[in-house]
N, C-alpha and C positions, 0 to 999 in steps of 0.2 A: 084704574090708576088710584092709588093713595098718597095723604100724604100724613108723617107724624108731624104733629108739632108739638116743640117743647118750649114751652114757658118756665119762665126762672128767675128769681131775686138772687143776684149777687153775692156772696161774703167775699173772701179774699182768695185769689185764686194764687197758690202756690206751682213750683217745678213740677209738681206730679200729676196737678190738675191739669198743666199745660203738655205734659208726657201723653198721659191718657186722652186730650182731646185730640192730638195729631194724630194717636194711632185710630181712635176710632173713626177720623177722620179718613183716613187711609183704607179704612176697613170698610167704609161705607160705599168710597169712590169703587172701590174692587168687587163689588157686591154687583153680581149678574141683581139687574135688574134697578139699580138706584139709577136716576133720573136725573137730581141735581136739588140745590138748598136756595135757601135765603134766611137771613139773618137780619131781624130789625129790634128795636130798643127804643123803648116808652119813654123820653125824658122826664115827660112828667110823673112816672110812677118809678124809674128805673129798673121794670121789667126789660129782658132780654125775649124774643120771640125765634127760634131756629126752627124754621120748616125746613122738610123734609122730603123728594118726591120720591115715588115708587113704584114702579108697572105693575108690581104687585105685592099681595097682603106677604104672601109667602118671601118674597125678597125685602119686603121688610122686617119679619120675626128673623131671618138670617141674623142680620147684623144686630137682633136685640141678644143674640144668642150667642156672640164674638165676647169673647175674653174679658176684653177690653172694655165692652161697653159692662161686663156685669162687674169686673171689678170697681168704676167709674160710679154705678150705681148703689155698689154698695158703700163705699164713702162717699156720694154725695152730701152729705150733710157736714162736711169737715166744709164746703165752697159753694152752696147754696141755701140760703134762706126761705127754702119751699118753692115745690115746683109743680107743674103741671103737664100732664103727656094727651093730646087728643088726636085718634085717630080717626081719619075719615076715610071716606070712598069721592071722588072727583065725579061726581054727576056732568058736569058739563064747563067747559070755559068760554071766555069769549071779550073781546077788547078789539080794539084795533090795530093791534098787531105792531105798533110803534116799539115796546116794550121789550127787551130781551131776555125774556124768566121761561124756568123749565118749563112749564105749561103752558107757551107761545110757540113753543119750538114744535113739539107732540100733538097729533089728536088725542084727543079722549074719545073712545067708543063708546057709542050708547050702553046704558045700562042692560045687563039680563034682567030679561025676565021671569 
């Protein structure tokens, strides 16, 4: 399991930015293999945080590779102030299971070796 996450400052988000984040939105949900999000926001910094979940690496290059996400990308800078993408590998989860996030719901399988 993976997941991206995207960090982001703000500018002003126009009709186009909100066009392009339903469709990638849309593209993401329909993606063999997407998992499910979360979305949090720093008050005190006004960063935004969007993670991302994904059974796999390969089903997440899918949707980096959708239209939508590269034209998104390449005007980013018209509605973000600098941003950040980090991907990982889910080595392990674990909570008491109160919580209802993509990663409560899934095992994660041990890692290869």
């Amino acid at each position: 399991m993976y997941t991206a996450t995207f960090i982001f400052a703000k500018r002003q988000f126009d009709d186009e930015f909100h066009r392009l984040d339903a469709l990638i939105a849309e593209a993401a949900k329909a993606t063999p293999g997407y998992l499910g999000e979360e979305s949090w926001e720093n008050s005190a910094t006004g960063l935004v945080s969007n993670v991302y979940y994904w059974e796999s690496l390969e089903a997440l290059q899918s949707l980096m590779r959708h239209p939508a996400h590269l034209q998104a990308k390449a005007a980013q800078a018209h509605w973000l102030a600098g941003y950040q993408v980090v991907i990982a590998q889910v080595l392990r989860t674990y909570g008491d299971a109160q919580l209802d996030l993509p990663l409560t719901r899934l095992p994660v399988p041990p890692p290869a070796n």
